[in-house]
ROSE-4610 file (N, C-alpha, C; in Angstrom, 1 decimal, always signed):
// ROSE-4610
residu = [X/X/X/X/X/X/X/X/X/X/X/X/X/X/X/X/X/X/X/X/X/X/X/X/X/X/X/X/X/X/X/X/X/X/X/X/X/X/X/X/X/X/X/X/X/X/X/X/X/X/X/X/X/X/X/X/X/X/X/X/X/X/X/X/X/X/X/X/X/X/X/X/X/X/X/X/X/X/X/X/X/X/X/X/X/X/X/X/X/X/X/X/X/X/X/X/X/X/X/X/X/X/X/X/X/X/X/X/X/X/X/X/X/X/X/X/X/X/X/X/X/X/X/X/X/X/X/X/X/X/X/X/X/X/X/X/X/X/X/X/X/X/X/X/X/X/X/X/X/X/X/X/X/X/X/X/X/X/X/X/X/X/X/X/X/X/X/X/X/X/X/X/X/X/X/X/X/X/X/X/X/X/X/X/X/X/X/X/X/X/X/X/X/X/X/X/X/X/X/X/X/X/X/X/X/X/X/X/X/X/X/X/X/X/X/X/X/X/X/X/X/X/X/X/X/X/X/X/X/X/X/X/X/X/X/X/X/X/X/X/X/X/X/X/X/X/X/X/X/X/X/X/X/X/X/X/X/X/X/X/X/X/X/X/X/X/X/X/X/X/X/X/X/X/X/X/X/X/X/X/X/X/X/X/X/X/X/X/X/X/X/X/X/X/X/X/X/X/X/X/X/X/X/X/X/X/X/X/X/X/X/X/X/X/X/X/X/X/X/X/X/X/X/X/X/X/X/X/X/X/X/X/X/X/X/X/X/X/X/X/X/X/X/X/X/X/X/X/X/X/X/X/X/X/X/X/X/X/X/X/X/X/X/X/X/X/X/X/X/X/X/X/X/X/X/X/X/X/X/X/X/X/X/X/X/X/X/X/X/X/X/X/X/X/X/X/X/X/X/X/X/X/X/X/X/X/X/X/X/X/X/X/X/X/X/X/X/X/X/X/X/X/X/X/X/X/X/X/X/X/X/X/X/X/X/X/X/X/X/X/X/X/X/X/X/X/X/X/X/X/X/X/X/X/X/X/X/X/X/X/X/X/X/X/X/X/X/X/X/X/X/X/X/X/X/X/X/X/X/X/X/X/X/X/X/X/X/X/X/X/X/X/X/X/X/X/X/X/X/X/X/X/X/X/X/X/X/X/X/X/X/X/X/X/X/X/X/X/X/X/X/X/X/X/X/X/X/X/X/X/X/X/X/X/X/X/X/X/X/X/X/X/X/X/X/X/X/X/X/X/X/X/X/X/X/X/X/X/X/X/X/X/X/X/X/X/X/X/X/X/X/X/X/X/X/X/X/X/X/X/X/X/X/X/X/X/X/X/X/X/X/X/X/X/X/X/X/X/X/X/X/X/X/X/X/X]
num = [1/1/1/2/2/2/3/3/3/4/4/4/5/5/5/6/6/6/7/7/7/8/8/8/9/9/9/10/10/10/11/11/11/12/12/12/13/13/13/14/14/14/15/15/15/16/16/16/17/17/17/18/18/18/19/19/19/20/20/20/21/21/21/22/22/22/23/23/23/24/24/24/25/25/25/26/26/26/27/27/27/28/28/28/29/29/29/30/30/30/31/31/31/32/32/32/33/33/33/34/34/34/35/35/35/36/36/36/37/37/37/38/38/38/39/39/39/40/40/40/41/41/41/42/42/42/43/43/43/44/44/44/45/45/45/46/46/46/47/47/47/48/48/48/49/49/49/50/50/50/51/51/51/52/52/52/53/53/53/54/54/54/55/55/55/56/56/56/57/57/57/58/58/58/59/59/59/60/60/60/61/61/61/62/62/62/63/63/63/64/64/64/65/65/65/66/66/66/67/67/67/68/68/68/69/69/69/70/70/70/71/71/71/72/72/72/73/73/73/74/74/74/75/75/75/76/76/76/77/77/77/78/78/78/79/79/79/80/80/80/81/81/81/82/82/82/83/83/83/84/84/84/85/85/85/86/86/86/87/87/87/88/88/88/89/89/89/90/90/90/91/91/91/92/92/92/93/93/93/94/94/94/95/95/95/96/96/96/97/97/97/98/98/98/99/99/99/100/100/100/101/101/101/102/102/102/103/103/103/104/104/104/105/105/105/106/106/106/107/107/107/108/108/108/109/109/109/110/110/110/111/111/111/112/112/112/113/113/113/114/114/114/115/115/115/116/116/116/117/117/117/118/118/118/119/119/119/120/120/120/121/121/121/122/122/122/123/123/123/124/124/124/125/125/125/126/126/126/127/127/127/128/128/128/129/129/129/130/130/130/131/131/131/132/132/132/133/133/133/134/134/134/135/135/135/136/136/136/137/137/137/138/138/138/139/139/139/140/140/140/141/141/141/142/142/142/143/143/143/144/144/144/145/145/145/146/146/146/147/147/147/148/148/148/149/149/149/150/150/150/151/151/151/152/152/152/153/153/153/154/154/154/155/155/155/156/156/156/157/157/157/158/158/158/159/159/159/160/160/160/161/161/161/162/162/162/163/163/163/164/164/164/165/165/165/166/166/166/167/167/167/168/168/168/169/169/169/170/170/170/171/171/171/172/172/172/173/173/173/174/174/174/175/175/175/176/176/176/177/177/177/178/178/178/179/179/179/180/180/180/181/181/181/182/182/182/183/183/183/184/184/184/185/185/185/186/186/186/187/187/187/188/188/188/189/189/189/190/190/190/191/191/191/192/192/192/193/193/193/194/194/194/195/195/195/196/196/196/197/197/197/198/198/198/199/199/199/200/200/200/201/201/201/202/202/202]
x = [-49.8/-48.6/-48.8/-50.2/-50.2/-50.2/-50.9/-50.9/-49.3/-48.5/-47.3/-46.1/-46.5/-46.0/-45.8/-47.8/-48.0/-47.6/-47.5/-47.0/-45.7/-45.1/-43.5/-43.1/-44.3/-44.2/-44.6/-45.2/-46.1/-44.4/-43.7/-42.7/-41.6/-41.3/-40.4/-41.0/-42.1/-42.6/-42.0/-42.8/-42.5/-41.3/-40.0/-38.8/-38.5/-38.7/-38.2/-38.5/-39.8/-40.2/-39.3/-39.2/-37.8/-39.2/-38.5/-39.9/-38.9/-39.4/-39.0/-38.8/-38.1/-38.4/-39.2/-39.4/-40.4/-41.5/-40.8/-41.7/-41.4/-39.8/-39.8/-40.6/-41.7/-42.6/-41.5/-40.8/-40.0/-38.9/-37.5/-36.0/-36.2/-35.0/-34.9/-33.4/-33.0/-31.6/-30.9/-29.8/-28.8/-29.3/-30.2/-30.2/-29.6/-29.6/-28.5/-29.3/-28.3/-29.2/-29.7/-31.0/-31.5/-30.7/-31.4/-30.3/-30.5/-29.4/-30.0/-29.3/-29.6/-29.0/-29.7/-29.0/-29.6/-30.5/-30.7/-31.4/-30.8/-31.1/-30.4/-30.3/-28.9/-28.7/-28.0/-27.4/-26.5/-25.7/-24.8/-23.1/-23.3/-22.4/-22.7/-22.4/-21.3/-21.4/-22.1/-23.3/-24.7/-24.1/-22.8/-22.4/-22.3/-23.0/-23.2/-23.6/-24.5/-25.6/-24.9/-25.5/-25.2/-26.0/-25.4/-26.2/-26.0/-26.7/-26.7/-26.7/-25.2/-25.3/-24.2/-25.1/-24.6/-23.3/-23.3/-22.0/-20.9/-21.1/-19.9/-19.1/-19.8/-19.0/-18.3/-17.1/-16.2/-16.0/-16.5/-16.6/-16.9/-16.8/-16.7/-18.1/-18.9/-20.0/-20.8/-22.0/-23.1/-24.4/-24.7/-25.7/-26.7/-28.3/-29.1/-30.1/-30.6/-31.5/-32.3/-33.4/-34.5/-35.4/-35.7/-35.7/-36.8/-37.5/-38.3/-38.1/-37.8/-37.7/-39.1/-40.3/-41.2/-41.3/-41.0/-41.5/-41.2/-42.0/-41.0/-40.6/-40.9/-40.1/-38.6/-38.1/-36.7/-36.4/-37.1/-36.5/-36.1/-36.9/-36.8/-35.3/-34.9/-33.7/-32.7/-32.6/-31.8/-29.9/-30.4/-29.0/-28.5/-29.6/-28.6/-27.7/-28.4/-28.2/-26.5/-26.9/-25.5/-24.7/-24.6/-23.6/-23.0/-23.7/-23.8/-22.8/-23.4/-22.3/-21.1/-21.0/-19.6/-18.8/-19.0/-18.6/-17.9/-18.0/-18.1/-16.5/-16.3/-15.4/-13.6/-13.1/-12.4/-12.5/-13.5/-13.8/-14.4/-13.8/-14.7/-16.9/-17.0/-18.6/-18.8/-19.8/-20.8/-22.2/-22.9/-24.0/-24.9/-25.4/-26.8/-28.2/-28.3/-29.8/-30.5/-32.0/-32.8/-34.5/-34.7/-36.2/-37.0/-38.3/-38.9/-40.4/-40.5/-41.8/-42.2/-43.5/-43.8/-43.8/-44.2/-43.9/-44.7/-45.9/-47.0/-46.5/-45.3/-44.4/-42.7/-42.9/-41.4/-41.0/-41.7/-41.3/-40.8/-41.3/-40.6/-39.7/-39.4/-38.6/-38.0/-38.2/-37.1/-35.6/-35.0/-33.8/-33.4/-34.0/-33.8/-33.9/-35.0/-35.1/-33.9/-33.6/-32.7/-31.4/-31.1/-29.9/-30.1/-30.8/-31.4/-31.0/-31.6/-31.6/-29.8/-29.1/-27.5/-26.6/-27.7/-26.8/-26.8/-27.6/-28.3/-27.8/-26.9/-26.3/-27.0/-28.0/-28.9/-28.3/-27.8/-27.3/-26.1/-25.3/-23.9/-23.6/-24.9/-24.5/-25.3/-24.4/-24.7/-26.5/-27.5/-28.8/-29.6/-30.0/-30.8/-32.6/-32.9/-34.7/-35.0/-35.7/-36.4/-37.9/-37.8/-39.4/-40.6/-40.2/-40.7/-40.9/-40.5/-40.0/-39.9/-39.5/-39.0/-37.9/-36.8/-36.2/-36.4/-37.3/-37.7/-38.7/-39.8/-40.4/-39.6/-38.2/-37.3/-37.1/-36.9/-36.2/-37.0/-38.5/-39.7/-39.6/-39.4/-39.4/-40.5/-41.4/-42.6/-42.8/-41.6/-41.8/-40.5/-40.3/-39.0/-39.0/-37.8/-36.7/-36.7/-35.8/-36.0/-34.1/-33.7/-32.1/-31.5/-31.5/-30.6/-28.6/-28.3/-27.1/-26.6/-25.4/-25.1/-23.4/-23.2/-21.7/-21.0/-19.7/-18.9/-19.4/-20.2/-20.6/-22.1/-22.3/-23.8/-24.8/-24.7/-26.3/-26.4/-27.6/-28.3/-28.2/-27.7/-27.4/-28.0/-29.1/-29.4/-30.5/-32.0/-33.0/-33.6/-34.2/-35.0/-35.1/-34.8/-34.8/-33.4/-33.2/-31.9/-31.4/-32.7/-32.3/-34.0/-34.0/-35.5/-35.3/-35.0/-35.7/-34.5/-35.0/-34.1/-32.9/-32.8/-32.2/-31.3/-31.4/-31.1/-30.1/-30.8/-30.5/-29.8/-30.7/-30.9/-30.0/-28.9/-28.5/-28.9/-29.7/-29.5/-28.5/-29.1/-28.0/-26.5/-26.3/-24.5/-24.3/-25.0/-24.4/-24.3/-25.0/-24.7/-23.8/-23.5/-22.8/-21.4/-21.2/-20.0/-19.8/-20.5/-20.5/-20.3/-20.5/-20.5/-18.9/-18.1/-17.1/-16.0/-16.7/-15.9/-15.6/-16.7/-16.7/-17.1/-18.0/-19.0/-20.3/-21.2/-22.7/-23.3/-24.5/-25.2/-26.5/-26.4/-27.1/-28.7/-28.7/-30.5/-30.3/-31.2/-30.9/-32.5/-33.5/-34.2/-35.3/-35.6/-36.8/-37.5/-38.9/-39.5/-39.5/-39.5/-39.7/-40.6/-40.2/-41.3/-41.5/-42.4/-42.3/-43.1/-43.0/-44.2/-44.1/-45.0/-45.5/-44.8/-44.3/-44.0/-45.1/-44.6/-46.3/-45.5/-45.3/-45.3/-45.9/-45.2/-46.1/-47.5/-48.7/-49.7/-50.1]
y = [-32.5/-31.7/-30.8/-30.1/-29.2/-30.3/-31.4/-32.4/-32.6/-33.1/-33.5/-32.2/-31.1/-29.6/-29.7/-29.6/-29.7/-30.6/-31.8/-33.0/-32.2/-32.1/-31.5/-30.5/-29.9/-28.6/-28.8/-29.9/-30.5/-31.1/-32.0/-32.2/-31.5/-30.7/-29.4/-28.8/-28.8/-27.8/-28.9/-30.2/-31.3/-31.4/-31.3/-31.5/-30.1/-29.0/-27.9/-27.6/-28.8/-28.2/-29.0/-28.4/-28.5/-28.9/-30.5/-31.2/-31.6/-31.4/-31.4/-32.7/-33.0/-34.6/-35.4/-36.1/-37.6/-37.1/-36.3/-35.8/-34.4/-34.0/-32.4/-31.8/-31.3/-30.7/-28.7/-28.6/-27.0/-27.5/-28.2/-28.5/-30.2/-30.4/-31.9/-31.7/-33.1/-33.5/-32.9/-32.2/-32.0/-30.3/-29.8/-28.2/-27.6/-26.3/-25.5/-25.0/-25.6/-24.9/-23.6/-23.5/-21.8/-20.8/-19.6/-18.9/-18.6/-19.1/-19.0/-17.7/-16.7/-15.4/-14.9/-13.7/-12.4/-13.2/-14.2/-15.1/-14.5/-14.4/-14.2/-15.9/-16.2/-17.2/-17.6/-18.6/-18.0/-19.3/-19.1/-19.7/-21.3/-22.6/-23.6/-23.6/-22.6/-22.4/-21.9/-21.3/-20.6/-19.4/-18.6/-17.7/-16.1/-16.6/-15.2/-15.7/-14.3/-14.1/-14.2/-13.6/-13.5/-13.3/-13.2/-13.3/-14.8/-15.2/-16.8/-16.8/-17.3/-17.0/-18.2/-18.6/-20.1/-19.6/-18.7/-18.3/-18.0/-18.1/-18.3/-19.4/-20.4/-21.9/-22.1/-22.6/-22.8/-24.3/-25.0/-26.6/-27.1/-28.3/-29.0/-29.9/-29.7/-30.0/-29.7/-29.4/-28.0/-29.2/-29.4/-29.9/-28.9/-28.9/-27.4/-28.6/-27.9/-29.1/-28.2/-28.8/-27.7/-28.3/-27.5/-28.3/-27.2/-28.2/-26.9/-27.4/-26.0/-26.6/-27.3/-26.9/-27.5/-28.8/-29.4/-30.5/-32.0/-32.7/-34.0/-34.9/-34.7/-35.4/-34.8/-33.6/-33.3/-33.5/-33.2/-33.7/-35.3/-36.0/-37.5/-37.8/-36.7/-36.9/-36.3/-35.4/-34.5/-35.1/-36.3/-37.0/-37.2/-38.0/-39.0/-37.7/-36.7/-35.7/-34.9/-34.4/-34.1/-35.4/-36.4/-37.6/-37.4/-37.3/-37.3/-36.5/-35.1/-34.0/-34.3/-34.3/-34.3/-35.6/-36.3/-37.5/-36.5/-35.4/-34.9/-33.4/-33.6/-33.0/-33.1/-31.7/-32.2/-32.3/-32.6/-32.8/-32.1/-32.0/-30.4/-30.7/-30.6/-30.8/-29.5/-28.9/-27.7/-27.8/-28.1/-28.2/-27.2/-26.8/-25.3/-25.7/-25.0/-25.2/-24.1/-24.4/-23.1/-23.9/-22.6/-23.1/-22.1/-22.4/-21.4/-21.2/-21.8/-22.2/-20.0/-19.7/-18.3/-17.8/-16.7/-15.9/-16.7/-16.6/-17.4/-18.5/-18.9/-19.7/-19.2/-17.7/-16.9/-18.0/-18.2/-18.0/-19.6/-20.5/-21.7/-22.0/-21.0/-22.0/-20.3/-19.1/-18.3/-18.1/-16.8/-16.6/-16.9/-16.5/-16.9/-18.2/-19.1/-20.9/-21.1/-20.8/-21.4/-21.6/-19.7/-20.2/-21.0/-20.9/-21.4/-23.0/-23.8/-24.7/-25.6/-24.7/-24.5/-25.0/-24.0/-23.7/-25.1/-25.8/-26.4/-28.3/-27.7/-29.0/-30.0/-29.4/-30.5/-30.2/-29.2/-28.6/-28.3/-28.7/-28.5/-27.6/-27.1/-26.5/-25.1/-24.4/-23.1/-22.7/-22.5/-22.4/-21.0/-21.0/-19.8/-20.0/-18.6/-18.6/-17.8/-18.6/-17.5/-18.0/-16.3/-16.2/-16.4/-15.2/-14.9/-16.2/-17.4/-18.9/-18.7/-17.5/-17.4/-18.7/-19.0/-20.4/-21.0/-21.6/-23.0/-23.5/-22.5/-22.4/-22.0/-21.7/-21.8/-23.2/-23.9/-25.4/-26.2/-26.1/-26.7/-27.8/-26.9/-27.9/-27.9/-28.7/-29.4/-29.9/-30.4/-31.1/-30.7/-31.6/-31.0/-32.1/-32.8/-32.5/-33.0/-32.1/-32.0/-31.6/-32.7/-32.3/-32.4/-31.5/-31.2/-31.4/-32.6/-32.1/-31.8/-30.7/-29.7/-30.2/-30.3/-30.6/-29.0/-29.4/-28.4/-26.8/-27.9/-26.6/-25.7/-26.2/-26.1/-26.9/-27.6/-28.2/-29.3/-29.7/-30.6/-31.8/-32.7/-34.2/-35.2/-34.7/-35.6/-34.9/-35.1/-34.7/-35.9/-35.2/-36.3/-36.4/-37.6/-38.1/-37.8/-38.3/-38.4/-39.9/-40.4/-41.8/-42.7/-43.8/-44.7/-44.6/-44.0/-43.8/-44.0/-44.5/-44.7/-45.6/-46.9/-48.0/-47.3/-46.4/-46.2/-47.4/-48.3/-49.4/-48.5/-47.6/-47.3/-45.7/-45.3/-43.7/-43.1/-42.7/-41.9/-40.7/-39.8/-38.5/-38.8/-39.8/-40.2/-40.6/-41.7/-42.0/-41.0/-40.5/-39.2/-38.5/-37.6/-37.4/-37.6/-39.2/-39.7/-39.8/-40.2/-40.3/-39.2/-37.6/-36.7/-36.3/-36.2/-36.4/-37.3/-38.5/-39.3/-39.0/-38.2/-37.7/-38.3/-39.7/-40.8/-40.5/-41.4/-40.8/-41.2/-40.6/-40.7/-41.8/-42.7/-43.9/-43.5/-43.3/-42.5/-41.4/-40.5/-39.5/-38.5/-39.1/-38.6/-39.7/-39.0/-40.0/-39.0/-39.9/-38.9/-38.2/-36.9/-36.4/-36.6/-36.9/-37.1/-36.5/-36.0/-35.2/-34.3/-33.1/-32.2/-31.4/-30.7/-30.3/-28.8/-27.8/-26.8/-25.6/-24.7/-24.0/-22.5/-22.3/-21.7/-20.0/-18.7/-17.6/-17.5/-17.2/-16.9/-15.6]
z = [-76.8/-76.5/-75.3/-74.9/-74.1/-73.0/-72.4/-71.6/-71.0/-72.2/-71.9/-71.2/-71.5/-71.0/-69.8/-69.3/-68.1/-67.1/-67.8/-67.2/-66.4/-67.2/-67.4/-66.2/-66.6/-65.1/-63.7/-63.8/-62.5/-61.4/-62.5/-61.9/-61.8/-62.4/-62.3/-60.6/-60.9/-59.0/-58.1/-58.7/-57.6/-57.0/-57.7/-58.0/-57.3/-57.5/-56.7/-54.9/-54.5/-53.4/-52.7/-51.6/-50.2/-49.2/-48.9/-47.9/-46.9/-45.5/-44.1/-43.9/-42.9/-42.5/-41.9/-41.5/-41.5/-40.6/-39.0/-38.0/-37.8/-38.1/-38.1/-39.5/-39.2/-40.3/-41.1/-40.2/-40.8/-41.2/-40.5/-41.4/-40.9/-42.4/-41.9/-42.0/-42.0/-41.9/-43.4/-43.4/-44.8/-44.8/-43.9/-44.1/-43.2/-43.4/-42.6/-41.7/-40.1/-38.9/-38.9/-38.6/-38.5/-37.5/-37.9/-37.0/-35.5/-34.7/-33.2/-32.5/-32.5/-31.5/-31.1/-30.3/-29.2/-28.4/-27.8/-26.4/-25.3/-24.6/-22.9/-22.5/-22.1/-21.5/-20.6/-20.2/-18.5/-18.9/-18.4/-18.7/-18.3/-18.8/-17.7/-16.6/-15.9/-14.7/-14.0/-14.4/-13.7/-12.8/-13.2/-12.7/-13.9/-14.8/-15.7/-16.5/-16.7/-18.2/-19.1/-20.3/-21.6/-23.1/-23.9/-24.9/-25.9/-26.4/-26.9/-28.8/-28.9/-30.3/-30.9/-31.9/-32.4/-32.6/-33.7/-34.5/-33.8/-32.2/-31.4/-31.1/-31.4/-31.2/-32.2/-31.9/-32.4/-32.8/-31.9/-31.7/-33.4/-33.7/-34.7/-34.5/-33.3/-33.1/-32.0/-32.6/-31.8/-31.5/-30.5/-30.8/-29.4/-30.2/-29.5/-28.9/-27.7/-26.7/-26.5/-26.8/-26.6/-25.3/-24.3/-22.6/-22.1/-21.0/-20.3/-18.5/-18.0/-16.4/-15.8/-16.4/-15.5/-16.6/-17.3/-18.3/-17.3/-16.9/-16.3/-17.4/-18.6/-19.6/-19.5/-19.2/-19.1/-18.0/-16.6/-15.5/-15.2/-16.2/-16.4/-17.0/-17.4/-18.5/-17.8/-17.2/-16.6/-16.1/-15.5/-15.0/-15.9/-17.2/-18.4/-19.1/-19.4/-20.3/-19.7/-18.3/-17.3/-17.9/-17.7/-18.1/-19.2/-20.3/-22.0/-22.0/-21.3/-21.6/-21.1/-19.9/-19.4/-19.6/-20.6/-21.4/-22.7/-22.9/-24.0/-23.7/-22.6/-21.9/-22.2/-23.1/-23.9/-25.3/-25.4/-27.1/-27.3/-29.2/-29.9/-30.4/-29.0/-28.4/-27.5/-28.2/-27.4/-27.4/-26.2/-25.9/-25.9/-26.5/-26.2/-26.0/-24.3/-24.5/-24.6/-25.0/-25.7/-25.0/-24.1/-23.4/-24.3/-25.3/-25.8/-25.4/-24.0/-23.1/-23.7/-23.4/-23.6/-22.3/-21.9/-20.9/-19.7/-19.7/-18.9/-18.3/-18.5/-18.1/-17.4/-17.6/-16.8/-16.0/-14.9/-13.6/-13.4/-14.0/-14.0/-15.1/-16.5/-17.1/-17.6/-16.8/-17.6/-17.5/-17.5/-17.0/-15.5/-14.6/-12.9/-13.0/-13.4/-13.6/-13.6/-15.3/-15.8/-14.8/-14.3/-13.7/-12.2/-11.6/-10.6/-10.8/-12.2/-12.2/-12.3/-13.1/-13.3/-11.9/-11.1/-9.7/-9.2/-9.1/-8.7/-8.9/-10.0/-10.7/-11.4/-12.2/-12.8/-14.2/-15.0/-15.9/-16.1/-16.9/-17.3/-19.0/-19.2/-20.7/-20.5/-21.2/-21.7/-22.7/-21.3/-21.7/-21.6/-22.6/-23.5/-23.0/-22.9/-23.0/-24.2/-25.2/-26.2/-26.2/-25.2/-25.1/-25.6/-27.2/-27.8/-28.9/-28.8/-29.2/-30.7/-31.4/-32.6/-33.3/-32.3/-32.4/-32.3/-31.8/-31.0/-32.7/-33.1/-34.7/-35.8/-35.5/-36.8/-37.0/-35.9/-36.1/-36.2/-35.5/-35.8/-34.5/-33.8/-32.4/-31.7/-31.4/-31.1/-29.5/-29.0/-27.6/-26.9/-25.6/-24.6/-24.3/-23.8/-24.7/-25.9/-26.5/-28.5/-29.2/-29.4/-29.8/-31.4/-31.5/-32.9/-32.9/-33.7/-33.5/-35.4/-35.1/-35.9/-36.5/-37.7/-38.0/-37.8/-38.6/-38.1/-39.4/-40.2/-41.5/-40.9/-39.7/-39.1/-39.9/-40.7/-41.4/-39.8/-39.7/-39.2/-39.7/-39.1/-39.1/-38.0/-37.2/-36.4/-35.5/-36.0/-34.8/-34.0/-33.3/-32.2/-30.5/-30.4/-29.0/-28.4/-27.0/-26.1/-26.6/-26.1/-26.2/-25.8/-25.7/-26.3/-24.3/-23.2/-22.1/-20.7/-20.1/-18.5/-18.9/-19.4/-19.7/-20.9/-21.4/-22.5/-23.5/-23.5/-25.0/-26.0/-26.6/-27.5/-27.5/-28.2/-27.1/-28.7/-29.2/-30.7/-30.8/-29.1/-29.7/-29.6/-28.5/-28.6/-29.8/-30.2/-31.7/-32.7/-32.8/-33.9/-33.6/-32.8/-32.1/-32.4/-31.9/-32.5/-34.0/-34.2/-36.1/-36.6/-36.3/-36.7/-36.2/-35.4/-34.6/-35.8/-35.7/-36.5/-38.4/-38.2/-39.6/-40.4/-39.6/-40.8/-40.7/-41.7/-41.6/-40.7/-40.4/-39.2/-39.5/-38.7/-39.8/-39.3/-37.7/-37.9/-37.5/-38.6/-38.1/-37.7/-37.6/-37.6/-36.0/-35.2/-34.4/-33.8/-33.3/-33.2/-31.3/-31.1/-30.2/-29.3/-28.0/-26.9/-25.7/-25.1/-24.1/-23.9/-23.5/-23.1/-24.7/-25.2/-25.8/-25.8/-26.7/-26.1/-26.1/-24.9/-25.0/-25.0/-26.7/-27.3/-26.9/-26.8/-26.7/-27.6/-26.7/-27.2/-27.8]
């Protein structure tokens, strides 16, 4: 009897614990985006600051890019990603980017970068530096580039890649994207992130 209890309780815990997805080790897909505010971020027009706060989008889909100016895995992506977006022009689509490189890294991926890089025409979305990478470890973001896209309730419907590289065959974040848009399910929703590593405040 006492065997069978335990049995009983072993899977009651089992059954209660909340397990991440396949490569994001903190949220997986069907949870509700963490919270992203008070960032300093600069407009897509790279013509003003601001403060960066999910709960401002209005859009019916958020998708957050987590990017580093000095990473050549993002500068490898930089055109497709400008494309992606302004494909997206018109439609209820808001892009946010979030650099959570740590300080030791200001001077190439902070606020002057960022907007530097804006000016510059490599960037078409409204991008955020969190320094202190408090968000970058809410979402359990690991590499650059790193893209979450968000339905209109904010849960997470789609991490991962841009796309499987240059040729892009393969576009993961458009397809979600649109499936989320379309209001059907996102058939992958999870791949794994490639790219620079993030280097996290020490």
């Amino acid at each position: 009897m006492r065997q069978w209890i335990l049995s009983l309780a072993a899977v009651a815990l089992i059954a209660g614990t909340t397990f991440a997805g396949k490569y994001n080790k903190v949220v997986s897909v069907g949870d509700k985006a963490p919270t992203l505010a008070g960032i300093p971020a600069v407009a897509a027009t790279g013509d003003k600051e601001l403060t960066l706060n999910l709960a401002d989008a209005k859009e019916d889909v958020v998708v957050v890019a987590f990017l580093a100016n000095h990473c050549p895995a993002v500068i490898a992506c930089e055109d497709r990603l400008f494309d992606l977006v302004k494909s997206y022009n018109g439609k209820s689509v808001k892009f946010i980017g979030v650099c959570s490189s740590g300080p030791e890294l200001a001077d190439q991926d902070g606020i002057a970068a960022i907007k530097g890089k804006i000016k510059q025409g490599k960037y078409n979305i409204t991008y955020g530096y969190d320094e202190d990478g408090k968000i970058g470890k809410a979402y359990g973001a690991t590499n650059t580039p790193q893209f979450f896209v968000l339905d209109k309730n904010r849960e997470i419907k789609y991490t991962g890649r841009l796309d499987d590289g240059a040729e892009s065959k393969k576009t993961y974040l458009k397809t979600a994207i649109d499936a989320v848009l379309a209001n059907e399910t996102v058939e992958e929703t999870e791949t794994r992130a490639i790219g620079c590593g993030i280097p996290y405040k020490k």
